[in-house]
N, C-alpha and C positions, 0 to 999 in steps of 0.2 A: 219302734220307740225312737224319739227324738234322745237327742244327747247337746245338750243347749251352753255353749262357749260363748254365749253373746254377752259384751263385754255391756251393754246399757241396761234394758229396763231387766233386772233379776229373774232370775229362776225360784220358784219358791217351794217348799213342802206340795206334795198332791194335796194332802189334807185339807191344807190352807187354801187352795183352789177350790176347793169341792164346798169350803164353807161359806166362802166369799161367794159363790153361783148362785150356792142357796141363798144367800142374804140376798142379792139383787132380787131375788123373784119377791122372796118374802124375810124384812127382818122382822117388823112389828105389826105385821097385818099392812104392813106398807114397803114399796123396795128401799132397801135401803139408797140408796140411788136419790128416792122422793121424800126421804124424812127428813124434817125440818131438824139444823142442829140444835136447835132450842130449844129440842124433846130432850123431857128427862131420860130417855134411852139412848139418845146419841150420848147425851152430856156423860153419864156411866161409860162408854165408850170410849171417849174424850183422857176421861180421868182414868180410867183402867191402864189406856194406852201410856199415858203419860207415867203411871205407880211401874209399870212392869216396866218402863225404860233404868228406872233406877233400881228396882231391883235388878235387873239383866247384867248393869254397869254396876252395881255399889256403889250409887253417886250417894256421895256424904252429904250433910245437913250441909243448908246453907246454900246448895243450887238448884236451880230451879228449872222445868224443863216445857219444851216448847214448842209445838206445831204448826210451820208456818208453811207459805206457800213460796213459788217465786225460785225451788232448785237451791244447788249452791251457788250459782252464779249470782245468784239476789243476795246470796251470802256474801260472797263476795264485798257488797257496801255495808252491808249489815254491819258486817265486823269492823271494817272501817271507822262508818260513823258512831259505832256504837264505843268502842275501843279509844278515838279519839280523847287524847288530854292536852295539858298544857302546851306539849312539846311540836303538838300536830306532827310527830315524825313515828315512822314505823319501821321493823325490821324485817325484811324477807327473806325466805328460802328458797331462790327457784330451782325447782324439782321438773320443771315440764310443763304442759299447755294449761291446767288449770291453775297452778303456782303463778305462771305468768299472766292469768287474766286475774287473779287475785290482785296482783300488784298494779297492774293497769285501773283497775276498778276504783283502787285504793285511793291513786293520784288523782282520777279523778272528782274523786268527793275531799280533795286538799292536804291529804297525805301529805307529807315529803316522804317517800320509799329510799330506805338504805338496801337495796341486795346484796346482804353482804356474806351470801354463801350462795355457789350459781354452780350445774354442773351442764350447764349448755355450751359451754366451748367442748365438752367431750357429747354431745345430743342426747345430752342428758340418759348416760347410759350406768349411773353410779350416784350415788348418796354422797353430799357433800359432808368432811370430817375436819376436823384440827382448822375450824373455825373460831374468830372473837365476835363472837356478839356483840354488838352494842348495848351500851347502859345508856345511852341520852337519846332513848325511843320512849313514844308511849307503851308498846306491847313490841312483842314477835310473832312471828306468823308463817305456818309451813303447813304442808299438803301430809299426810300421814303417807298415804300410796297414789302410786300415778299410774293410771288405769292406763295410758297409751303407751308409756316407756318400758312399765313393768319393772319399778322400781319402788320398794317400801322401807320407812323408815322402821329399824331395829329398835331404836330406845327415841324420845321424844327430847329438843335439844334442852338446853340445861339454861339455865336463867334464872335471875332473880326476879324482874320482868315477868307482866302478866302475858299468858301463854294460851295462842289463841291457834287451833287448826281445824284444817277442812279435814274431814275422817268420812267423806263421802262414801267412798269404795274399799272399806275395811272397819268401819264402825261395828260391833258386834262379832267377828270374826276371831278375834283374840283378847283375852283379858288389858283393860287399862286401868293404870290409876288416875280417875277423874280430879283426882284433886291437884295432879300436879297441872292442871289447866284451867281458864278463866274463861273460854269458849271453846267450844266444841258446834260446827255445825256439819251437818253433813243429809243429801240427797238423800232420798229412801229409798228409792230403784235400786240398790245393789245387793244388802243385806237385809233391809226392813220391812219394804213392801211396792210397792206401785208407785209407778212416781205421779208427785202431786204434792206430794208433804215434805216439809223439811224438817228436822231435828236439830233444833239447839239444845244443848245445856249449859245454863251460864252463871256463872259464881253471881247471887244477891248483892256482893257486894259492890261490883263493876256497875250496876243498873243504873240508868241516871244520873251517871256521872259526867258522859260525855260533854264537849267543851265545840262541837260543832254548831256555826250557825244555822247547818240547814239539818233536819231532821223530821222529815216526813214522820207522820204517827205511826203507819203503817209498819217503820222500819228502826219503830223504838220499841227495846226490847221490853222494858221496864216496862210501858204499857200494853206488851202482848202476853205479859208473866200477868200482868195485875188484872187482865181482860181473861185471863187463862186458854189461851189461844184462841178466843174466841171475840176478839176487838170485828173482826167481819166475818162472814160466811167461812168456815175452815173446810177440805178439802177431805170433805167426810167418807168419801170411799178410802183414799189411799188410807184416812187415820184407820178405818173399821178393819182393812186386810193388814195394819203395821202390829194394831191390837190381837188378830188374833195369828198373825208370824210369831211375836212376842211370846205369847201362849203357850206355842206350840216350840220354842226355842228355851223355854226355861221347864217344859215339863220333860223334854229328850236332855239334860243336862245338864242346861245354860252355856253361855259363855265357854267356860272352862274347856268343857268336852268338846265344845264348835271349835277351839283350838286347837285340840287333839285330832278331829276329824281334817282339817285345814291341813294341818302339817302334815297329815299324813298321804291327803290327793298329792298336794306340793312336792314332796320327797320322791314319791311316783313317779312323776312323769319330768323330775329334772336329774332322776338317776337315769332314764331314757335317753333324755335330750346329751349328756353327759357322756353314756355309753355309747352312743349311734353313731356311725362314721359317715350318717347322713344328714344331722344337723348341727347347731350348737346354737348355745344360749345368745341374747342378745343384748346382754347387760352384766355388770359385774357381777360376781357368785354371789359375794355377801352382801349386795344388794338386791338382792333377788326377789319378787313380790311372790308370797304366798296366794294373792287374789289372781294378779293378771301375769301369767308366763307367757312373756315375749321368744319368740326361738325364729331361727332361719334354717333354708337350705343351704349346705354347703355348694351344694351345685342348684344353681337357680334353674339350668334346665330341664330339673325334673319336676318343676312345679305341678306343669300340666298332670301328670300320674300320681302325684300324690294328692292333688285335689279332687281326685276321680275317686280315689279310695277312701278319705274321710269323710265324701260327701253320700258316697254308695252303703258308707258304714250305721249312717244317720245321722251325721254329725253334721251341726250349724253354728253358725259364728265362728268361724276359725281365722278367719282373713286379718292379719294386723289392720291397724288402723290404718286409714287414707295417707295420711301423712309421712309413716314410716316406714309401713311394707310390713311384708315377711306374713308370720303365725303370730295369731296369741289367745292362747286358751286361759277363758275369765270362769273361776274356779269360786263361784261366789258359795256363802256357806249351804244351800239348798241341794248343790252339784252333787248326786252320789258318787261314791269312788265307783264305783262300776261303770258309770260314762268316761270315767280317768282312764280307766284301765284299757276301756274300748279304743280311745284313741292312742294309748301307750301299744296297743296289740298292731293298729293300724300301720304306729311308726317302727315298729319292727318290721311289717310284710314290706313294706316300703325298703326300708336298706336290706332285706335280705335280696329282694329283688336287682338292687343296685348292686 
């Protein structure tokens, strides 16, 4: 048995596997793969996926939800241009590598970006606090969790200000209240399903508001809500495997209980990391991401033996990211605790050996 820490394309239920194999062979007497989305059976797909998004969230009346293509990185202008008013000015949180391609993105579709909460003079190894907002932005805008740093935000910042974040690699994972946001977009790969699809949910009333001159169709929201994600071809495998994760995520508990399971891998293996006189964390405590636990060797030269034994254990993905180094086990909500535990067992033979 595999034990799968890879922090990109998700892990998901067996089930959810087994039904999506079968779909390719056969959904409707055709693979799902070959079915046109213009079939009344994708379209029931379409709409299901999109009904079980709001029930999973308790998105309240009044938002609308949406399958698009293009990652968060296409989010990234989405929000932008879409967010754009009078003021052509925004306010960011940078949190890390995606927070900062958000902001880059921003400016380039004529943003003015205030940063004005940044926790990259420490490598972005903490949640920025005892921040002032700006009031003379069109919106605000921040990363929920940062998949490379291992850093998530605990409560969502406070604003009068419409409030717009990426919830890429944490959407689904723990209860939110949608309402205190006007955007929400985020990848599917991590908690939803295969990447290919992206998820918005966007308050009605933001839609076609924007004050941008440029405004590709493709990347107006208001006519992918009133096309119902279907203005061009949509991204019908990832929607059919997000529809039936969804399924298969509100009939084990919902939300709630995916919280309960979350915290409970999480607490696992940072009471290890914590405990072990062979590692320590790699980020502030109370900022600690429940998705991606970043940790190090206290002695780097035992790298080589300890990658011997969580690789011999069947453990994959463990490597930090390119950029920063170290460990980081991505704990997305399909991960059973029994894989947690195998590599919490692993980092004990490890420092007993030391």
């Amino acid at each position: 048995m595999k034990h799968n820490f890879g922090a990109g394309p998700c892990i998901l239920p067996q089930v959810v596997f087994e039904q999506a194999a079968a779909a390719v062979l056969d959904f409707n007497g055709l693979s799902i793969l070959e079915v046109s989305h213009r079939h009344k059976d994708f379209v029931a797909v379409m709409d299901e996926a999109m009904d079980l998004v709001k029930k999973a969230l308790n998105v309240p009346s009044g938002y609308s939800v949406a399958f698009l293509q293009g990652g968060a990185t296409l989010g990234f202008t989405i929000a932008a241009l879409n967010m754009m008013r009078e003021t052509k000015k925004a306010g960011y949180i940078n949190t890390g590598t995606w927070a900062s391609g958000a902001i880059k993105e921003a400016k380039k579709v004529g943003v003015e970006v205030n940063v004005f909460a940044s926790s990259e003079e420490k490598g972005f190894t903490y949640i920025p606090k005892n921040y002032v907002a700006p009031t003379d932005v069109d919106y605000i805008h921040f990363t929920s969790n940062n998949t490379i740093y291992g850093t998530q935000f605990k409560e969502c910042p406070k604003t009068q200000l419409p409030l717009v974040c990426d919830m890429s690699s944490d959407i689904f994972s723990k209860e939110i209240n949608v309402s205190e946001y006007d955007l929400i977009y985020a990848g599917a790969q991590k908690n939803l399903g295969p990447a290919g699809a992206t998820l918005y949910i966007v308050k009605d009333e933001v839609l076609g508001k924007s004050t941008s001159p440029f405004m590709p169709t493709y990347l107006d929201l208001k006519q992918q809500v009133e096309k119902e994600s279907m203005l061009n071809t949509p991204p019908v495998f990832s929607v059919y495997v997000a529809m039936l994760n969804l399924r298969d995520l509100l009939a084990t508990g919902g939300v709630k209980a995916m919280e309960v399971k979350n915290n409970t891998k999480a607490k696992l293996l940072y009471d290890e990391i914590d405990a072990s006189p062979a590692f320590r964390g790699a980020v502030e405590t109370e900022d600690r991401s429940n998705m991606n636990v970043t940790f190090l060797l206290n002695d780097e030269s035992g790298s080589a033996e300890f990658d011997d034994l969580w690789k011999s254990a069947g453990i994959v993905g463990l490597p930090g990211h390119r950029s920063v180094g170290g460990y980081r086990a991505s704990m997305y909500n399909a991960l059973p605790i029994e894989s947690v535990q195998v590599l919490v067992d692993v980092m004990k033979e490890f420092a007993r050996r030391g």
